[in-house]
C-alpha positions as CSV (number, residue, x, y, z in Angstrom):
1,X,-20.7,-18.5,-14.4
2,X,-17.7,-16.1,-15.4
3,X,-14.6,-17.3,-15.0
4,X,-12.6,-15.0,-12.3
5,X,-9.3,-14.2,-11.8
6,X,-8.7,-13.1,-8.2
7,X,-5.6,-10.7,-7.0
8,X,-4.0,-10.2,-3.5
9,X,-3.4,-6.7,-3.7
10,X,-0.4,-6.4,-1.1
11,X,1.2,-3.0,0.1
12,X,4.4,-3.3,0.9
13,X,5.9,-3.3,4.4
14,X,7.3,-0.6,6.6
15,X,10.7,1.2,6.3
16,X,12.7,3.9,7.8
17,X,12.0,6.8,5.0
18,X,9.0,7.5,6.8
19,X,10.7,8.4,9.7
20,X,13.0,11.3,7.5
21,X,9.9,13.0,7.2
22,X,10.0,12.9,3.1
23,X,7.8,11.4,0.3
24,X,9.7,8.7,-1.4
25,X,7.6,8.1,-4.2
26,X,10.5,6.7,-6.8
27,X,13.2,7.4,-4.7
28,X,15.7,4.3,-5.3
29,X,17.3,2.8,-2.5
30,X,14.2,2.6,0.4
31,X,14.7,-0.7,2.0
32,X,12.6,-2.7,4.3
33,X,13.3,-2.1,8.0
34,X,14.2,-5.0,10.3
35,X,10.2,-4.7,11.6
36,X,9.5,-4.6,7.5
37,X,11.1,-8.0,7.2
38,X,9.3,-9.6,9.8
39,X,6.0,-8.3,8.8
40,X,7.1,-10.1,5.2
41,X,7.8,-13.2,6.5
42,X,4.4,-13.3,8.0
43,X,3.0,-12.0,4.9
44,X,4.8,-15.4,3.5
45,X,3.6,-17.6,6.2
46,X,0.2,-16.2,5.3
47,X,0.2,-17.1,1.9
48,X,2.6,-19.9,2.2
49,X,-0.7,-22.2,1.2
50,X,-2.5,-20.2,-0.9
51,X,-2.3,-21.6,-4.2
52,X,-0.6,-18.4,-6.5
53,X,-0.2,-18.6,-10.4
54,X,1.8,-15.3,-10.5
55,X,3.5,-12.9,-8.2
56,X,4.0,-9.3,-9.4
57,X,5.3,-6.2,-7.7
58,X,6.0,-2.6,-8.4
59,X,9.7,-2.6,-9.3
60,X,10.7,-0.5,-6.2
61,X,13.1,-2.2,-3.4
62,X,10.8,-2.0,-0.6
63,X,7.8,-3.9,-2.8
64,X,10.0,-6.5,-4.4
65,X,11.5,-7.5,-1.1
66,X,8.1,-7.9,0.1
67,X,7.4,-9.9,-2.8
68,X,10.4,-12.4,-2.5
69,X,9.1,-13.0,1.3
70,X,6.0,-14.0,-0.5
71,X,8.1,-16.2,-3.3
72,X,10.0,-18.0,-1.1
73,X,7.1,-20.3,0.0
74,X,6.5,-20.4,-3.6
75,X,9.4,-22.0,-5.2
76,X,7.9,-22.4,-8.5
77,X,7.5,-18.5,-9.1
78,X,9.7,-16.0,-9.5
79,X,8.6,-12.2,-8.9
80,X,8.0,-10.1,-12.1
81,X,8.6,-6.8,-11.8
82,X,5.6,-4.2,-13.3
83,X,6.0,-0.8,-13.9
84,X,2.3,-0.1,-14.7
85,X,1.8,-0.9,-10.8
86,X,4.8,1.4,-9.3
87,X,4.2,4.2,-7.1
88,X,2.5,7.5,-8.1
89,X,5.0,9.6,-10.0
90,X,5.3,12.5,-7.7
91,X,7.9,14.4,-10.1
92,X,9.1,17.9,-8.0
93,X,7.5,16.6,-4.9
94,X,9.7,13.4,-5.0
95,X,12.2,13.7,-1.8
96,X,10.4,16.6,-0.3
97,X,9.7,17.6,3.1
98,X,5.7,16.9,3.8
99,X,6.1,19.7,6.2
100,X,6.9,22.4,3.2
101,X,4.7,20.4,0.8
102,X,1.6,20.5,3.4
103,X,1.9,24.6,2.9
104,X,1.3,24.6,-1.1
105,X,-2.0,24.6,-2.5
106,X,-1.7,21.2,-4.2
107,X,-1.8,19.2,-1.1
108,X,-5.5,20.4,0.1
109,X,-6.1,19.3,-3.8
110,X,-4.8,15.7,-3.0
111,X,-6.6,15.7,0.4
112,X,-10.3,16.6,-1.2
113,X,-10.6,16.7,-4.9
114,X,-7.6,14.1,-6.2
115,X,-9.4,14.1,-9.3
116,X,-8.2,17.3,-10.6
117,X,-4.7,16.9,-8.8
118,X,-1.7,17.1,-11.0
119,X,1.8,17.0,-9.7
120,X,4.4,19.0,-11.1
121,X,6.3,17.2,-13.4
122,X,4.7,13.9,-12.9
123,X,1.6,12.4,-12.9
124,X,-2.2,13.0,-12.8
125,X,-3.7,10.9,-9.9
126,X,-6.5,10.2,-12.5
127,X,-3.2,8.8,-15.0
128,X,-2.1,6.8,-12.2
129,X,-5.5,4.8,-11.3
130,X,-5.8,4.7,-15.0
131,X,-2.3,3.0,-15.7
132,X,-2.7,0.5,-12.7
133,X,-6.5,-0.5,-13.5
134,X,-5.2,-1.0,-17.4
135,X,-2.5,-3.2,-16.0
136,X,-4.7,-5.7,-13.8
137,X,-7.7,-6.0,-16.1
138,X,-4.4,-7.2,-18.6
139,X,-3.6,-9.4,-15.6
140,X,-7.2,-10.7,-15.3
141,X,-6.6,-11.7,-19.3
142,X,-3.5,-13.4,-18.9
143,X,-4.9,-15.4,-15.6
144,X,-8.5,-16.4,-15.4
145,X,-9.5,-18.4,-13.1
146,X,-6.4,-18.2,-11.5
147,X,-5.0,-16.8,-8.0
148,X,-2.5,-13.6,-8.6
149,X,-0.4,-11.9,-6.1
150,X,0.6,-7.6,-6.9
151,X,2.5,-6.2,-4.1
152,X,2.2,-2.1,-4.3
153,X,2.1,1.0,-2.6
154,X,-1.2,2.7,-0.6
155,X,-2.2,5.4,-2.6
156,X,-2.2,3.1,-5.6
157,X,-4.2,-0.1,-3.8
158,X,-6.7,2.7,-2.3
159,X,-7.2,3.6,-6.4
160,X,-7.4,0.1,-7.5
161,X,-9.7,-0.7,-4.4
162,X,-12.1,2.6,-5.4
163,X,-12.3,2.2,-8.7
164,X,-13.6,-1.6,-8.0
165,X,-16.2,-0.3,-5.4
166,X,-17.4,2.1,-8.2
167,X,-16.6,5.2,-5.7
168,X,-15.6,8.2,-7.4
169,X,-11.5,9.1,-7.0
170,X,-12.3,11.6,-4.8
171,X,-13.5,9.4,-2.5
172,X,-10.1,7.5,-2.4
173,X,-8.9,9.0,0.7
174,X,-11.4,7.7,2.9
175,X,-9.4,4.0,2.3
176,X,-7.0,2.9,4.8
177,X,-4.5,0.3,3.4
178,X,-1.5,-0.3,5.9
179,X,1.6,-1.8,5.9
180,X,2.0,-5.3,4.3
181,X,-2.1,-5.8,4.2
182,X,-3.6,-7.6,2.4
183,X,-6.8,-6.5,-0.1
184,X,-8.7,-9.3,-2.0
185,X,-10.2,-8.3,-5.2
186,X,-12.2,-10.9,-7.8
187,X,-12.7,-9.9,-11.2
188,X,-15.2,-11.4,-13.6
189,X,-17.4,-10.7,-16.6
190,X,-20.5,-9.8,-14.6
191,X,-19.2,-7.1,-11.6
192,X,-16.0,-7.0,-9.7
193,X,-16.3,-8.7,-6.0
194,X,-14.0,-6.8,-3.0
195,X,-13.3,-9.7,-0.7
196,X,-11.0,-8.4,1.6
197,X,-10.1,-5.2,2.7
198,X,-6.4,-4.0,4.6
199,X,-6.1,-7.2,6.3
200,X,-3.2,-7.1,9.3
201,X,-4.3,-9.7,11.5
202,X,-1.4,-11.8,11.0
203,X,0.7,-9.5,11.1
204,X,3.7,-8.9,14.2
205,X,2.9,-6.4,16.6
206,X,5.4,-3.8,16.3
207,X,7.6,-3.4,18.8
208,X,6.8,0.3,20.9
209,X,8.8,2.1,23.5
210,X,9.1,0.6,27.1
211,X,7.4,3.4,29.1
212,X,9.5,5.4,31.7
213,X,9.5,4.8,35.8
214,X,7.2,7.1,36.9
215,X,5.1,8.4,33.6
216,X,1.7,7.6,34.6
217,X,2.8,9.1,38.3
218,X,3.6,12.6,36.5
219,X,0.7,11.7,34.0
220,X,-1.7,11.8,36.9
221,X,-0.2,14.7,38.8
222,X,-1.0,16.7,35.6
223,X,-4.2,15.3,35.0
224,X,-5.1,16.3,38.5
225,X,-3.3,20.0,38.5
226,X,-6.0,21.1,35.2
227,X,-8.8,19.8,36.9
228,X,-8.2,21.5,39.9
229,X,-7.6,25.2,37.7
């Protein structure tokens, strides 16, 4: 039997840049929201027993912070930061409107063939599953047998978790990885095993807006108005 080493791939939890309407990418300075923190500090209850050799995270703000919710039921470990599984390097379309970059070409490129999608001045998507596949199988080296925790960002889970399935890139899309989910991927010498995929179920629910006196009234008098055209 092969000795496996088995990672908690973690995206980290919500924040308030997707509210400006922008992709952050590298953009320094994206901090967890106050609904962020509490979905990390179920993320750490969730894990608090789970026993971890290793926590790593993508050296952004939002991931590490989700990573030192995970620490701190893990006093023995400290977080190491790791490049290799950052956030896609958008370059030009860092900090832009997804309204303006939903017009250009590109973006129907991302959508349905990824594997030929370069960004301008950054990265290939192809380079970035490459980079962050490199990095875990160096992981998978440094721990076997061993439990691993790498908190990162959707686009690059949904690469790590494709490339593991053996689906082609272009396929990636068609993974959903949420907020602060969990993924569960075991690597050996015979054929990589996909545990678990975008768990939330211990998450919070987030909180939504009370509705209004008197919306499902008008909701109905509308409802009824079309039928009656």
């Amino acid at each position: 039997v092969s000795v496996m080493a088995e990672f908690f791939l973690i995206r980290h939890a919500v924040n308030d840049w997707v509210n400006t309407g922008r992709l952050a990418g590298w953009t320094p300075g994206v901090h967890l929201n106050s609904e962020g923190q509490a979905q990390a500090r179920a993320l750490g209850e969730r894990l608090a027993k789970v026993p971890l050799a290793a926590i790593y995270s993508s050296p952004l703000e939002r991931t590490m912070e989700t990573a030192q919710a995970i620490a701190a039921h893990h006093p023995t470990l400290v977080v190491q930061p790791l490049e290799q599984v950052g956030e896609v390097r958008y370059g030009q379309w860092q900090g832009a409107r997804l309204s303006a970059l939903r017009r250009q070409k590109l973006w129907q490129t991302v959508q349905i063939y990824p594997s030929r999608a370069q960004f301008p001045g950054g990265e290939a998507i192809r380079q970035a599953q490459a980079r962050t596949i490199d990095a875990l199988e160096n992981l998978a080296t440094r721990h076997p047998g061993q439990r691993v925790v790498v908190v990162s960002h959707s686009d690059i889970i949904k690469l790590v978790v494709a490339h593991y399935l053996g689906a082609h890139i272009d396929f990636f899309q068609r993974i959903e990885i949420s907020p602060a989910s969990i993924s569960i991927i075991r690597l050996g010498a015979d054929r990589p095993h996909v545990i678990c995929l975008n768990d939330t179920s211990f998450l919070p629910v987030l909180r939504t807006e009370p509705v209004k006196p008197g919306f499902w009234r008008r909701t109905r008098r509308r409802v009824l108005k079309r039928l009656a055209r």
